[in-house]
C-alpha positions in Angstrom: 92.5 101.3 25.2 91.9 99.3 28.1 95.0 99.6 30.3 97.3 102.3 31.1 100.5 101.4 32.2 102.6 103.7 34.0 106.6 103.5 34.2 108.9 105.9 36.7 112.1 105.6 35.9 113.9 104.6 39.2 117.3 102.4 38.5 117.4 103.3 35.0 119.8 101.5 32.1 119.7 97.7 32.6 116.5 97.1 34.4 114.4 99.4 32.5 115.3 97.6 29.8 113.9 94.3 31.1 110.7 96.6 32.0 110.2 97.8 28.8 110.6 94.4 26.5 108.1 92.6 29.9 105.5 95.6 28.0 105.9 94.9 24.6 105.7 90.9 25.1 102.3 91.2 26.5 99.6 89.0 25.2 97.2 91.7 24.8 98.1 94.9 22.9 95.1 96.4 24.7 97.0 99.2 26.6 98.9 102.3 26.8 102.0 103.0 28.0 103.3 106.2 30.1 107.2 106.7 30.6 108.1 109.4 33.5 111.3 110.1 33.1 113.0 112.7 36.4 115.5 114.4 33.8 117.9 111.8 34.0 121.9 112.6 32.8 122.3 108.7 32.0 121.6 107.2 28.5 118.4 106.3 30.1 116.8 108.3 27.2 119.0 106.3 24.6 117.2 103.3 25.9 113.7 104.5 25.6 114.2 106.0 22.1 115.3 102.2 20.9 111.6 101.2 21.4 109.8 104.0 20.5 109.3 102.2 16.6 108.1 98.8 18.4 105.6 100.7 20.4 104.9 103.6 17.7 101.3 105.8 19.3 100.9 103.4 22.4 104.1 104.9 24.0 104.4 108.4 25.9 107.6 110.0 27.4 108.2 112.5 29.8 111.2 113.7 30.6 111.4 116.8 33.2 112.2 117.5 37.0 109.9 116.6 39.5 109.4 116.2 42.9 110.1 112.6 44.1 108.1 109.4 42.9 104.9 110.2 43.8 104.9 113.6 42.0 106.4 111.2 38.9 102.9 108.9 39.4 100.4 111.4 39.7 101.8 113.2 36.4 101.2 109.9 35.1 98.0 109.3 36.2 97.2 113.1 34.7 98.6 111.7 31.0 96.5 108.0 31.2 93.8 107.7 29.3 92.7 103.9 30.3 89.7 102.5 32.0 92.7 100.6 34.4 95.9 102.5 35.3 98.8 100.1 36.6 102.1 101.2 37.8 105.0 99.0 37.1 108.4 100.8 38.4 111.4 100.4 36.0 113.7 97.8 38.1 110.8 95.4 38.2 108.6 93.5 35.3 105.3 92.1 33.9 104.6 88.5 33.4 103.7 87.9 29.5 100.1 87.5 30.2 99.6 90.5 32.7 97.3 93.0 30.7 95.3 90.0 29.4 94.5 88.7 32.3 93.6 91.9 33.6 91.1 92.9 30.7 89.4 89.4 31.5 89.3 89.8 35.2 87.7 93.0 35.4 84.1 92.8 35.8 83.3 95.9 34.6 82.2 97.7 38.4 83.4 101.5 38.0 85.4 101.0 41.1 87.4 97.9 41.6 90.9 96.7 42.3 92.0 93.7 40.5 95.0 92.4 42.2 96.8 89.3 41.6 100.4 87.4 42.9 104.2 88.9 42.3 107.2 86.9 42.2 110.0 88.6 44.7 113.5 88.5 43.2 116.3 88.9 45.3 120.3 88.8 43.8 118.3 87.7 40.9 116.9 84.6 42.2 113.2 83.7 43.2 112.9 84.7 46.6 109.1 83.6 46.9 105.8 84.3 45.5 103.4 86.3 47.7 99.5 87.6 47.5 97.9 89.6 50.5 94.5 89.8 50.3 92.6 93.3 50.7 91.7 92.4 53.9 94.6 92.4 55.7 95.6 95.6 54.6 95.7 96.8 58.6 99.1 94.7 58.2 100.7 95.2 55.1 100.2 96.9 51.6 99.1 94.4 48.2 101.5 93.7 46.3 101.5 97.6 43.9 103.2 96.1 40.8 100.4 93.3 40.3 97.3 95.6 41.0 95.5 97.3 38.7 92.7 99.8 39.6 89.6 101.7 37.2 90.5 104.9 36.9 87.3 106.4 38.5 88.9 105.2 41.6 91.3 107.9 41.4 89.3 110.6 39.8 86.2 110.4 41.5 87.1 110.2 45.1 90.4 108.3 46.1 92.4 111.2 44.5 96.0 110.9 43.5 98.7 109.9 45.4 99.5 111.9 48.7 102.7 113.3 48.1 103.6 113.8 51.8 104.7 110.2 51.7 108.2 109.2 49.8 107.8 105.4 50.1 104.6 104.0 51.3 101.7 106.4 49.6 100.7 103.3 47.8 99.7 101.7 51.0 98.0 105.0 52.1 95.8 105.1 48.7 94.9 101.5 49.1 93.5 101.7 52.2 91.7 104.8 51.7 89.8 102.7 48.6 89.3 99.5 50.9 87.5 102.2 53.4 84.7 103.2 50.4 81.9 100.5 50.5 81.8 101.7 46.4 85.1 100.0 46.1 85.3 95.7 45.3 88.4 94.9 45.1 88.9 91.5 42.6 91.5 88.9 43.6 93.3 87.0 41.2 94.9 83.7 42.0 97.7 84.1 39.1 101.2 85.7 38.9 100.8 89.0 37.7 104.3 90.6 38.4 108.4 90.2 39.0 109.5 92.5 42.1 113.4 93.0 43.3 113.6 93.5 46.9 115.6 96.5 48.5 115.4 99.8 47.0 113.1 102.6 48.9 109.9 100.4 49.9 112.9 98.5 52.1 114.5 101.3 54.1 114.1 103.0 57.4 112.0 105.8 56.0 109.6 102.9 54.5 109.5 102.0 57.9 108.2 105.2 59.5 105.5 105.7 57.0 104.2 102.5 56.8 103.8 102.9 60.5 102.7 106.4 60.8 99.5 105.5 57.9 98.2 102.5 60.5 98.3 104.7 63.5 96.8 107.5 60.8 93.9 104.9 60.4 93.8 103.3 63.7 95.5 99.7 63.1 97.9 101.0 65.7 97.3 102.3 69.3 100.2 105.3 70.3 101.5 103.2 72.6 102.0 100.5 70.0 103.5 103.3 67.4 105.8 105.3 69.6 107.1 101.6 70.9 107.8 100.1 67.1 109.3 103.1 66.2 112.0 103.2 69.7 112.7 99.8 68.5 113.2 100.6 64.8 115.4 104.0 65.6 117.4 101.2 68.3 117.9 99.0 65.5 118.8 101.4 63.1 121.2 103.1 65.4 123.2 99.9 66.0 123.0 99.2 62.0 120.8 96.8 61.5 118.5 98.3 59.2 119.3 100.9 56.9 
């Protein structure tokens, strides 16, 4: 197969639902597809084992404790067996026409980053559709649930996910890749992806990592670091940000 997709169950029952069918009503049957499953006590099982006929050998599922989401992801990663991995979490969900357009984009270049646009959701509304490009990654992460990246990235010398970081080791691995002069990361000008804002990647925590990785790589001076993060422990103290 061409495409491994990779699914950590986050907020479970309802949305992963939605995740799951955005899978199976892709264009292309082209791909694989990893569930990582953190033990959970729901009927989050239940709901996987309703699909396994429709996806029959394309579907793995894990089900065991780990360590946070990262741990989940790598462990993932270990399982896929496609020349692209993609991670889509299980509150959010693929347009139909994701995994084809994928397949067509890639180019073929041992490492690349295809990345395209993702539709925010918010209270279950469009918020907006959004695409940073690789070069601006000094000032925000792309967009993880619309990227997919050739496996050699990982294997060969980006590694798997640093997991030090709870909430931003995404943005960590993605610059690390746009560093290598190996890398070409591949933008595409279509909607890849449906996000729902909040969760981890909006808290305070988020916050601090995202921060610490650009003074890690120099996008921030100290004095710029240490005086975002007074005003972000200021604002959290007086309760605007959680």
């Amino acid at each position: 197969m061409t495409v491994s997709i990779i699914t950590v169950c986050l907020n479970s029952q309802a949305t992963i639902r939605q995740t799951i069918e955005s899978v199976l009503a892709q264009t292309s049957d082209d791909y694989e597809y990893i569930i990582i499953d953190g033990k959970s006590t729901d009927n989050t099982l239940q709901i996987i084992d309703e699909y396994r006929d429709r996806f029959g050998e394309k579907l793995q599922v894990v089900s065991e404790q780990d360590n946070g989401i990262y741990f989940a992801m790598n462990k993932g990663l270990a399982l896929s067996q496609g020349k692209l991995i993609a991670f889509m979490n299980s509150d959010d969900w693929y347009e139909p026409d994701a995994v084809e357009i994928a397949i067509k984009e890639y180019s073929g270049e041992k490492y690349e980053v295809i990345y395209g646009i993702e539709r925010l959701i918010s209270n279950e509304e469009e918020l907006s559709c959004t695409m940073w490009g690789h070069k601006f990654l000094s000032q925000t992460s792309l967009r993880h649930q619309a990227v997919f990246v050739t496996r050699d990235c990982f294997f060969d010398f980006g590694g798997p996910f640093d997991t030090a970081y709870q909430s931003a080791a995404d943005y960590d691995f993605f610059i690390r890749l746009s560093q290598n002069p190996q890398v070409c990361f591949h933008p595409v000008y279509k909607l890849i992806s449906n996000f729902r804002v909040g969760g981890s990647s909006s808290t305070f925590l988020s916050f601090k990592e995202v921060h610490r990785i650009k003074y890690k790589y120099g996008y921030l001076t100290k004095y710029s670091f240490y005086k975002k993060m007074l005003i972000q422990y200021i604002r959290f103290f007086l309760g605007k940000t959680k």
